[in-house]
C-alpha positions as CSV (number, residue, x, y, z in Angstrom):
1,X,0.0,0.0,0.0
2,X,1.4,3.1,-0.8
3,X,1.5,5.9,2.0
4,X,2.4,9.5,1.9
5,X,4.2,9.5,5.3
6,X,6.6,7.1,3.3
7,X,7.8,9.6,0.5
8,X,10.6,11.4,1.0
9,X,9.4,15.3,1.5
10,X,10.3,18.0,-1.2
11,X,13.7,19.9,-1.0
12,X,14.0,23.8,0.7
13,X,14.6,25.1,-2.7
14,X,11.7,23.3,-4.0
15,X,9.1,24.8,-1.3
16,X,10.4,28.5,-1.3
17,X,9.9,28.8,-4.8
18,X,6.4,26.8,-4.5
19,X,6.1,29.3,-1.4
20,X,6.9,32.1,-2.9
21,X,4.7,31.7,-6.3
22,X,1.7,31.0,-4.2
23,X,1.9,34.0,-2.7
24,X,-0.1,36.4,-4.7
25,X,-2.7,33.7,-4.8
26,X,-2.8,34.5,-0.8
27,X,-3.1,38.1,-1.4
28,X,-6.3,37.8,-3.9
29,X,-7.9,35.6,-1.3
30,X,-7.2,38.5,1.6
31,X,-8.4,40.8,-1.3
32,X,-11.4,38.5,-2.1
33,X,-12.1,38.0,1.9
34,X,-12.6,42.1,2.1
35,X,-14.9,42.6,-1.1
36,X,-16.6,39.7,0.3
37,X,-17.1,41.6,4.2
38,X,-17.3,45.1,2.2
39,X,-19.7,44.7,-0.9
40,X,-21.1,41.0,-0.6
41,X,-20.0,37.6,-2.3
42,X,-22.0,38.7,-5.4
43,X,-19.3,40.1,-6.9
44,X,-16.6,37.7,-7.0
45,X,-16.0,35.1,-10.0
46,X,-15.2,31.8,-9.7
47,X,-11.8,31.9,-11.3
48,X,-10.6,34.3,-8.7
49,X,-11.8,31.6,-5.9
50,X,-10.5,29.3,-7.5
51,X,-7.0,30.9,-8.1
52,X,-6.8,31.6,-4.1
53,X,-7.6,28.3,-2.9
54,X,-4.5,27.0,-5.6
55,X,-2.5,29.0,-3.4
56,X,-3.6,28.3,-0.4
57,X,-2.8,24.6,-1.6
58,X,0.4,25.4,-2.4
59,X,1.0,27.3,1.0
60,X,0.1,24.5,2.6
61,X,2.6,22.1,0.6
62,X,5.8,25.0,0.8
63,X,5.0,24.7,4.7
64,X,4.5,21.6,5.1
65,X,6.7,20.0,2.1
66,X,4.2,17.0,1.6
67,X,3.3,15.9,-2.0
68,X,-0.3,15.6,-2.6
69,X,-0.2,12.5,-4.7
């Protein structure tokens, strides 16, 4: 059976860069978490939530330096 925990994790250089490309994904979804408080959810797209949770994702795998699959 395979297991995550078994795979080795990704390398530092690997997860800053993955780090720091996901980061103006995190700033769309602070952006997109104001218009949301400020003017309702009417007005965001899909693409644009979409687009943040990516980076959130990839937050989450620069932290963390687990592969998904």
């Amino acid at each position: 059976m395979n297991n995550t925990a078994d795979k080795p994790g990704l390398s530092p250089a690997i997860r800053i860069l993955i780090g720091i490309a996901g980061l103006p994904s995190i700033v769309l979804g602070y952006m997109l978490i104001a218009t949301a408080l400020e003017e309702g959810i009417a007005d965001i797209g899909a693409f644009e939530l979409v687009y943040s949770l990516v980076g959130v994702v990839a937050l989450y795998i620069a932290i963390t330096g687990k592969r998904l699959f």
